[in-house]
DONUGU-798445 format. One record per residue: residue in one letter; y negated, x negated, z of N, C-alpha, C in turn. Coordinates in steps of 0.001 Angstrom, whole numbers, padded with zeros to 6 digits, always signed. Example, Ala and Ser with C-alpha at 12.3 -4.5 7.8 and 13.67 -1.06 7.14 Angstrom:
residues 2
A+005690-013190+007800+004500-012300+007800+003300-013200+007800;S+002250-012850+007080+001060-013670+007140-000030-012900+007870;
//
This chain:
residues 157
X-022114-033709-015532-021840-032437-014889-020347-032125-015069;X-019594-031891-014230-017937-031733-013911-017971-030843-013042;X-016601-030118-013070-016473-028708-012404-016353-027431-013091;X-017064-026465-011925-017096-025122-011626-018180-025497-012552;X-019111-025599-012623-021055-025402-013494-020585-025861-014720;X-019869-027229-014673-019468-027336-016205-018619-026368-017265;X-017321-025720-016663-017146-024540-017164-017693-023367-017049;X-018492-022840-016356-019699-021534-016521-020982-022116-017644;X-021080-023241-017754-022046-023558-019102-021118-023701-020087;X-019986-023878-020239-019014-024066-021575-019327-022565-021987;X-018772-021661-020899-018442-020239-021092-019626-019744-021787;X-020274-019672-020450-022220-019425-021471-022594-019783-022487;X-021899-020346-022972-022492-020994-024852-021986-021140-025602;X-020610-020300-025024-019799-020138-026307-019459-019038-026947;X-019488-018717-028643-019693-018095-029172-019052-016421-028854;X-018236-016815-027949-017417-015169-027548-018850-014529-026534;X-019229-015617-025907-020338-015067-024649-021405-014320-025447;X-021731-015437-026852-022856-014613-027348-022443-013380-028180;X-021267-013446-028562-020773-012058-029243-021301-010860-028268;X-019957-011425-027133-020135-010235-026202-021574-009742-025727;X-022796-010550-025284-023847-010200-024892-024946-009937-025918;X-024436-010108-027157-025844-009194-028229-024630-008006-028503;X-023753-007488-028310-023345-005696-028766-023324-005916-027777;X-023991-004698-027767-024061-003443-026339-022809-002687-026144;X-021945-002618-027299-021005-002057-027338-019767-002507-027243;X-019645-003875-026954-018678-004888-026510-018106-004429-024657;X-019246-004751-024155-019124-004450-022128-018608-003144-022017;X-018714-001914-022636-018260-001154-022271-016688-000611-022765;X-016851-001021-024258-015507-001310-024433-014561-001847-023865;X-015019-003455-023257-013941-003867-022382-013795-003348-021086;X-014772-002700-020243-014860-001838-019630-013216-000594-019031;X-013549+000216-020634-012496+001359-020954-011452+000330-020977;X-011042-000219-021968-009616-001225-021980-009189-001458-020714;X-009999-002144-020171-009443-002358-018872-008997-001297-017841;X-009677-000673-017822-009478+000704-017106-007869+001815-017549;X-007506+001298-019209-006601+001755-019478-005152+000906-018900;X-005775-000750-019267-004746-001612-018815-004301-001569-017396;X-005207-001265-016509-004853-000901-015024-004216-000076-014958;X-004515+001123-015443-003600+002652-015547-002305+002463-015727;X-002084+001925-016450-000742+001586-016952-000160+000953-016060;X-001010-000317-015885-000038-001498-015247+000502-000696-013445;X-000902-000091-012915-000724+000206-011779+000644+001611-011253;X+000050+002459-012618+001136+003470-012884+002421+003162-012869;X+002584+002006-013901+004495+001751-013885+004482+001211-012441;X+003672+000017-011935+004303-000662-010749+004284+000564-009382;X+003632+001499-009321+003806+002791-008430+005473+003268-008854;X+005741+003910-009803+006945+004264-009985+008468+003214-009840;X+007918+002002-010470+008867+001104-009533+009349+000307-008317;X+007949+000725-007730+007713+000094-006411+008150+001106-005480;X+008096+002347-005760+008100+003470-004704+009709+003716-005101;X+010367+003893-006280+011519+004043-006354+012531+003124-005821;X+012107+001781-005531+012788+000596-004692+013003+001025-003364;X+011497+001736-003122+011636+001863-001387+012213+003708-001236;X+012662+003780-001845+013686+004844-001823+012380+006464-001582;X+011319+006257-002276+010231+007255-002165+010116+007782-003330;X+010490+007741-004143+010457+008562-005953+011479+008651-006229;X+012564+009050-005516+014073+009985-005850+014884+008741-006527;X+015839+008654-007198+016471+008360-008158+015602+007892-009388;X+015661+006533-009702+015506+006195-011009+016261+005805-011283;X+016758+005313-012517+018045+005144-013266+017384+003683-013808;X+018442+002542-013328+017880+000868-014055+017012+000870-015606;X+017887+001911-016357+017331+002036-017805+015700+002398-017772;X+015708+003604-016413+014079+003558-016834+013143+003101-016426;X+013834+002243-015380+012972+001370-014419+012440-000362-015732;X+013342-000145-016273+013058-001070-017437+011878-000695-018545;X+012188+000110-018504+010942+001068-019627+009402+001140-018490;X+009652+001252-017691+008471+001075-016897+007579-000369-016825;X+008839-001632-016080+008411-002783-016480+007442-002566-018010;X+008163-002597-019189+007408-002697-020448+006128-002101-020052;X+005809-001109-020068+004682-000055-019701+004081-001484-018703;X+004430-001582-017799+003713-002580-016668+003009-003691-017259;X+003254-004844-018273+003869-005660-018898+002780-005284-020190;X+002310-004322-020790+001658-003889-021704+000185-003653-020913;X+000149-002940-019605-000990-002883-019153-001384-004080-018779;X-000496-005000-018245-001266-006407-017782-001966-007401-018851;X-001128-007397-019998-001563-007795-021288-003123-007277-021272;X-002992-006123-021574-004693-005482-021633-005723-006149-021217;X-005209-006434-019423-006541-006306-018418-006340-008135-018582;X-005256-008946-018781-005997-009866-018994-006872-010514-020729;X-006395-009885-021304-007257-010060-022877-008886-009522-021980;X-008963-007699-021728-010218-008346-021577-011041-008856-020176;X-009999-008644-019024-010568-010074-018203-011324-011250-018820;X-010716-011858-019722-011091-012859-019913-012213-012503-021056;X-012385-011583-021494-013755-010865-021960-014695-011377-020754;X-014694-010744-019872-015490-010460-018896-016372-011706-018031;X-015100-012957-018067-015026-014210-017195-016441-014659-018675;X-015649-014635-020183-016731-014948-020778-018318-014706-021296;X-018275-013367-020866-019432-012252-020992-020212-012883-020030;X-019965-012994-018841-020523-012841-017440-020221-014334-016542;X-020166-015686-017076-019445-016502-016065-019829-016434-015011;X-021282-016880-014447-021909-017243-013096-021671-016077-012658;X-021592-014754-012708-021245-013552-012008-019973-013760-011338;X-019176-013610-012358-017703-013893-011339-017044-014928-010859;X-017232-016655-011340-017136-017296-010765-017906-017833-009121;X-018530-016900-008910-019244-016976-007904-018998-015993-007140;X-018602-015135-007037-018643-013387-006423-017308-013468-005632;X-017227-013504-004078-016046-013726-003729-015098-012595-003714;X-015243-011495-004228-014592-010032-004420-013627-010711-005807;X-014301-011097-006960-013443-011726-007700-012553-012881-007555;X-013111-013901-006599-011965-014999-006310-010602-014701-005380;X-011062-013479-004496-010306-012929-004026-009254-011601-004696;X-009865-011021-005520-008897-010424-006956-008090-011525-007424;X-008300-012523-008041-007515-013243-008796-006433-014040-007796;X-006849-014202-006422-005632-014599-005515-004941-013422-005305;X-005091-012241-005012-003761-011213-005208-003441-010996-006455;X-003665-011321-007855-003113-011077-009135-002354-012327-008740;X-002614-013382-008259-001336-014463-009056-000409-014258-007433;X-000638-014190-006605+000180-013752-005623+001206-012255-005928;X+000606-011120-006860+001415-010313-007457+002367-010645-008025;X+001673-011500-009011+002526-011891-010142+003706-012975-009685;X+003936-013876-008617+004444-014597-008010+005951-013589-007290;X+005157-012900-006753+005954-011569-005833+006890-010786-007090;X+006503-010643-008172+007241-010059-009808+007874-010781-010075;X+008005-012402-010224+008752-013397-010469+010037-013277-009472;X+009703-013079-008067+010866-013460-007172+011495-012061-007174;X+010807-011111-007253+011585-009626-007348+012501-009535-008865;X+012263-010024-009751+012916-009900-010876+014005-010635-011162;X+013674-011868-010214+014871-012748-010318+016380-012417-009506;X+015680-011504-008437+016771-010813-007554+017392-009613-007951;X+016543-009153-008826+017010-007629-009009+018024-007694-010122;X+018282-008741-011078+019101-008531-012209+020128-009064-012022;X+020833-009428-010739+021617-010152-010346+022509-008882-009531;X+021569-007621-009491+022094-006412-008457+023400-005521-009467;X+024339-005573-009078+025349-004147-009326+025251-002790-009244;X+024490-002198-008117+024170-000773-007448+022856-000860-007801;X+022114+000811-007240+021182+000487-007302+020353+000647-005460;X+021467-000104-004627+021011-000320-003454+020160-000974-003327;X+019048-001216-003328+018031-002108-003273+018452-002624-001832;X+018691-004038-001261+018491-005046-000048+017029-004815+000406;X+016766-005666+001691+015803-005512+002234+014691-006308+001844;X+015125-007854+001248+014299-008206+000733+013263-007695-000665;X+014296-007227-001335+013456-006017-002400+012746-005237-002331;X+013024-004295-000982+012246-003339-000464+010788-004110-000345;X+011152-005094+000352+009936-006013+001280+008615-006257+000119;X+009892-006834-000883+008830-007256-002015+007714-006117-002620;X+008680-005265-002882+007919-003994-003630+007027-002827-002618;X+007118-003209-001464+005761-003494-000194+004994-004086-000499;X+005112-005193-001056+004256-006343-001136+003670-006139-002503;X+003882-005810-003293+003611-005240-004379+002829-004041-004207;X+002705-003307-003910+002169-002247-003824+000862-002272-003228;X+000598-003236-001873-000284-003854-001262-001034-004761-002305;X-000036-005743-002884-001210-006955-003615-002052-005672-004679;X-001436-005422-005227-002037-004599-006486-002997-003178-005964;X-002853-002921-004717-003766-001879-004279-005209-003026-003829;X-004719-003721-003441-006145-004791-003369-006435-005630-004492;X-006187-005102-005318-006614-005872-006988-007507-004832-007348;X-006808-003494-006959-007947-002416-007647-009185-002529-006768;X-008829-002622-005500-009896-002792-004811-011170-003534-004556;X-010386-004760-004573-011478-006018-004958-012506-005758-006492;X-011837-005026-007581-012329-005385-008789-013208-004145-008884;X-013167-003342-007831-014171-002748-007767-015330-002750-006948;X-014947-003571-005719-016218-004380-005410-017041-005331-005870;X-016571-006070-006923-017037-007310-008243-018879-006958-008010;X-019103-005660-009083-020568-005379-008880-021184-005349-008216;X-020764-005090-006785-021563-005175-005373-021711-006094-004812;X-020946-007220-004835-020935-007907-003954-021089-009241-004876;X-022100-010011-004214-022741-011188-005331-022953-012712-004467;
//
């Protein structure tokens, strides 16, 4: 057995799966965490995404940096307990196309953060170019369909 089934039976039998599925009080915990790690993550990338496209006034580079962190701290979160979740639950979400389709706009986000970051520290002003703008469009979109998808997860099987 190789594959997709071979890692959803690794997952299933391994000792984090059975942690997580005898406390009752594990799922909902990761639950809240996550819910905090989104907050965050989605919160800073709103304030830096909207301040690029010239829609949240004036931010100042210094605090657009402090935001990243904030961003950067929530993603940490949601993937620690993501990967709660992948282990709690394999055949659920490896199967559920609401989740395969979440995890292609997280690494397409995260791809879009790579090329925006690499451009932006190279900037003098804080004129944002068009390609920046574009990005942090694109940003705003991937990550509004991250929340979205991951809240269709339960419904859709």
């Amino acid at each position: 057995m190789f594959g997709l089934e071979a890692l959803i039976a690794w997952l299933g039998s391994s000792a984090l799966n059975q942690y997580i599925v005898s406390h009752s009080y594990v799922w909902p915990t990761l639950e809240s965490l996550h819910f905090i790690g989104l907050s965050l993550l989605f919160g800073a990338m709103l304030v830096i995404d909207l301040s690029v496209l010239g829609l949240a006034g004036k931010v100042s580079f210094n605090t657009l940096k402090k935001f990243v962190l904030v961003s950067l701290v929530g993603f940490m979160v949601n993937l620690i307990t993501g990967i709660g979740f992948i282990f709690g639950d394999p055949s659920r979400y490896f199967s559920n196309p609401s989740f395969v389709l979440k995890m292609l706009c997280v690494w397409l986000a995260l791809l879009n953060a790579w090329y925006f970051s690499s451009k932006v520290r190279g900037l003098s002003s804080q004129e944002f170019p068009l390609s920046l703008k574009m990005s942090a469009g694109a940003s705003l979109v991937l990550w509004c369909l991250v929340l979205i998808l991951g809240r269709f997860i339960p419904y859709v099987e």
